[in-house]
C-alpha positions in Angstrom: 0.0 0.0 0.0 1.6 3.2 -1.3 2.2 6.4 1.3 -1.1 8.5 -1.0 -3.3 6.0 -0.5 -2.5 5.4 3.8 -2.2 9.6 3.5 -5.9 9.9 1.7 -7.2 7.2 3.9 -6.3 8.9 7.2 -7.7 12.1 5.8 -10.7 11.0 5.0 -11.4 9.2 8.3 -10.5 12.0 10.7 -12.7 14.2 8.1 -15.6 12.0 8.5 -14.9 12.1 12.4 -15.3 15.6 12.3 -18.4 15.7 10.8 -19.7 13.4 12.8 -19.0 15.0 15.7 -20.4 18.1 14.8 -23.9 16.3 13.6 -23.8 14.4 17.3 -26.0 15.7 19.6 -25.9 15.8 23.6 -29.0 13.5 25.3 -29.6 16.4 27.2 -28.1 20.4 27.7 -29.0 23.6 29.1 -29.3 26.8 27.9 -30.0 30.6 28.8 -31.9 32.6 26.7 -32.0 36.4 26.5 -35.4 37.7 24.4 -36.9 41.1 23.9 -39.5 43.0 21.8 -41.1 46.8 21.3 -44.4 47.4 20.2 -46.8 50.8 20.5 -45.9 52.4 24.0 -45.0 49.1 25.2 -42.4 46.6 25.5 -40.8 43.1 27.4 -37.5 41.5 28.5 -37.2 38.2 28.8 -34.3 35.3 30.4 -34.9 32.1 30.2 -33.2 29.2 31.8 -33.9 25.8 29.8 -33.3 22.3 30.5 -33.6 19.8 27.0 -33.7 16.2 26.5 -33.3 15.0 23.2 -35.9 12.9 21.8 -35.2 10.1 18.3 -32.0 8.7 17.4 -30.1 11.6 16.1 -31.9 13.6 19.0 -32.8 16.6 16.6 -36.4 16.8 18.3 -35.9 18.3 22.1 -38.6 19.0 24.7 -37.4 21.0 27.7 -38.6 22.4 31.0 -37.9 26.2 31.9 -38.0 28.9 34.3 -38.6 32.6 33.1 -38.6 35.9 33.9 -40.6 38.4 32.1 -40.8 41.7 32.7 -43.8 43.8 30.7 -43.7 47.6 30.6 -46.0 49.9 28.8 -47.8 53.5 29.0 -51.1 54.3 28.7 -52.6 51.0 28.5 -56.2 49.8 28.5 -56.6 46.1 30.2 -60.1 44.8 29.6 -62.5 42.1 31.5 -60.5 38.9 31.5 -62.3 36.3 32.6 -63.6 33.6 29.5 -67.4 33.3 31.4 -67.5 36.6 31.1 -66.2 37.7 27.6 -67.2 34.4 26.0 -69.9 33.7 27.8 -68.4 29.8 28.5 -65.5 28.3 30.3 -63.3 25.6 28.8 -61.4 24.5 25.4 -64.5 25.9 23.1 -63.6 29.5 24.0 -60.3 29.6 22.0 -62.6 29.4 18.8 -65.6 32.1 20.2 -65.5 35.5 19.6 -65.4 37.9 22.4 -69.4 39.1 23.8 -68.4 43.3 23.2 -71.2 43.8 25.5 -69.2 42.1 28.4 -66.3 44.0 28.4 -65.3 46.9 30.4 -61.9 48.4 30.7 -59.3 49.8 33.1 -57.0 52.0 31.5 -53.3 51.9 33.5 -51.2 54.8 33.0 -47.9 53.2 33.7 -47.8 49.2 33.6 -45.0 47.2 35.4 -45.6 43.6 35.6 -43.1 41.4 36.7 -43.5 37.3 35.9 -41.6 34.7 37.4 -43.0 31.0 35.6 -42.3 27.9 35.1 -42.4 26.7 30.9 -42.8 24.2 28.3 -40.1 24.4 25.8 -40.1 22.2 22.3 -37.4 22.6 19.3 -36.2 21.1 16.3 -32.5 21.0 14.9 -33.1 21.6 11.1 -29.6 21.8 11.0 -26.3 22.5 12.0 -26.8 26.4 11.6 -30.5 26.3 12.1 -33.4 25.8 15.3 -36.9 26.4 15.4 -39.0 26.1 18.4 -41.6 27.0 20.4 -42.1 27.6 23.9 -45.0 28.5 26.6 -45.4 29.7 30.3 -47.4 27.2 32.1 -47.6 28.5 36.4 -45.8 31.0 38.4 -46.1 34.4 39.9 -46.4 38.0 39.2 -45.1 41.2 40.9 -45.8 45.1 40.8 -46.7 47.7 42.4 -50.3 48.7 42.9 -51.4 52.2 41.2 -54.2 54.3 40.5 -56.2 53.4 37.4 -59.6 54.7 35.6 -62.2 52.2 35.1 -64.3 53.1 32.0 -67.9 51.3 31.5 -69.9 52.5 28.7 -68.1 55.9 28.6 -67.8 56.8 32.5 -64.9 56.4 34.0 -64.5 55.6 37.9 -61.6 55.8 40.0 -59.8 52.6 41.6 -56.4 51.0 42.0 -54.9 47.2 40.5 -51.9 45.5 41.7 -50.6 42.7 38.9 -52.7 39.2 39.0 -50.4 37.0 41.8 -50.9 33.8 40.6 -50.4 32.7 36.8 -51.8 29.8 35.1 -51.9 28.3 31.8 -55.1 26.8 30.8 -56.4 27.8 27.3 -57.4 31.3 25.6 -59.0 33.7 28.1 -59.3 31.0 30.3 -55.9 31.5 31.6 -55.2 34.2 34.5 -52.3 36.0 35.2 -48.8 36.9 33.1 -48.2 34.5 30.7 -45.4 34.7 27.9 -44.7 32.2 24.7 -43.0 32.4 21.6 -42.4 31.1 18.0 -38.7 31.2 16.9 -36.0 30.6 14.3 -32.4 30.2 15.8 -29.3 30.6 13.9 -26.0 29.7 15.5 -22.6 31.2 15.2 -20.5 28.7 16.8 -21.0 26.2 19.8 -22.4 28.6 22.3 -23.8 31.6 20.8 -26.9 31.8 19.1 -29.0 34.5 17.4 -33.0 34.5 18.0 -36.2 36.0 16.2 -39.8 35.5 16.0 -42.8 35.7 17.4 -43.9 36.9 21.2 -47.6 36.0 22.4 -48.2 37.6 26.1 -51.1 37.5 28.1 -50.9 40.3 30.8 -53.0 41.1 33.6 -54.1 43.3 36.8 -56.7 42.5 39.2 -58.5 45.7 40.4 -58.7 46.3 44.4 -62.7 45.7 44.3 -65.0 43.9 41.3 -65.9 47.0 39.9 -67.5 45.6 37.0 -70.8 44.5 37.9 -72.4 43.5 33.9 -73.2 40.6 33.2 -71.6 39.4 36.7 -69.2 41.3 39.6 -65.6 41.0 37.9 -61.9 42.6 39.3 -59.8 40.6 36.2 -58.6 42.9 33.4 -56.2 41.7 30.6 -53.9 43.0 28.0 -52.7 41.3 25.0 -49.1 41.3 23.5 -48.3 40.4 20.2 -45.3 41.2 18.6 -41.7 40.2 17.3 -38.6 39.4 18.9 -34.8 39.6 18.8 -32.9 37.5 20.8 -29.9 35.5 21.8 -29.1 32.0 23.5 -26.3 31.1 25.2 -25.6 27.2 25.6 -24.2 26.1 28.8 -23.0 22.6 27.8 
């Protein structure tokens, strides 16, 4: 056997090691993400701590559990009735395809939101491929912290004077079914090298204050009043092993 041939042998097995080795993936690894998006008088930061397990042979399908922090800022906001019973007049699955009773909802308007939201999530990705990630991810419980502030409640043109403090307890259950601060998000990940990643996409976030009495009293007494966030999102991820 001639010195090209052991040469171009050895070459091509350390070159198909390498490539190997950079299609190999981990059974499980951790990551931090960093996530953040503007909108009209309003805006959110985001970090992320996620645990993945890698799911198939090649493991390019992940499910992980999280913990967040979101924190929601805006100015001049209004926060209607929240509560599904009350602006779809049902409770359950079905609501997510009803449209929203205009007759049932009131509004608070908060001059200066701070919500602070400390959950637990669901997060699920795929590895498309070396460079590229897609995933998707979703608050499930926690809590919420702010300070409580003045705020006008407005029914049918009149506005009355009271105060909210952010919804304590958050809880994922579906639509406007759910109660509290609740963030998820659609995204596309490119990576630039083994531990830095860039993020964008899509931010879904449920907000919401509960006012010091149930000042709504049509159709039913109510102190629940939400806001809804939808906008994009820049990004980066940082992977820890």
């Amino acid at each position: 056997m001639s010195i090209r041939i052991i040469l171009l042998a050895v070459c091509v097995f350390f070159s198909t090691a390498s490539i190997t080795a950079q299609t190999e993936r981990k059974k499980t690894n951790r990551a931090i993400d960093l996530s953040g998006s503007i909108g009209k008088s309003q805006g959110t930061g985001a970090i992320s701590f996620i645990h993945f397990r890698g799911v198939g042979k090649k493991k390019n399908f992940e499910i992980g559990a999280g913990i967040r922090f979101t924190s929601y800022f805006a100015q001049s906001k209004y926060f209607i009735t929240a509560p599904a019973r009350i602006t779809s007049g049902k409770t359950g699955p079905a609501v997510f395809f009803i449209e929203n009773i205009k007759a049932n909802i009131d509004s608070v308007l908060v001059p200066s939101s701070q919500i602070n939201a400390l959950n637990l999530s669901v997060n699920i990705g795929y590895h498309i491929s070396r460079k590229f990630y897609a995933g998707f991810n979703i608050d499930v419980i926690g809590v919420s912290l702010g300070a409580r502030q003045s705020v006008n409640y407005i029914n049918r043109g009149t506005a009355v004077n009271s105060s909210v403090k952010p919804t304590a307890f958050n809880l994922l259950l579906v639509s406007d079914n759910d109660i509290g601060t609740l963030n998820s998000e659609f995204f596309a990940v490119y990576k630039v090298n083994q531990k830095w990643s860039f993020k964008a996409g899509y931010q879904f976030l449920f907000t919401e204050y509960t006012t010091a009495t149930k000042v709504q009293q049509i159709p039913e007494p109510n102190d629940r009043f939400r806001n809804k966030v939808s906008a994009f999102l820049l990004g980066v991820r940082f992977q820890l092993n």
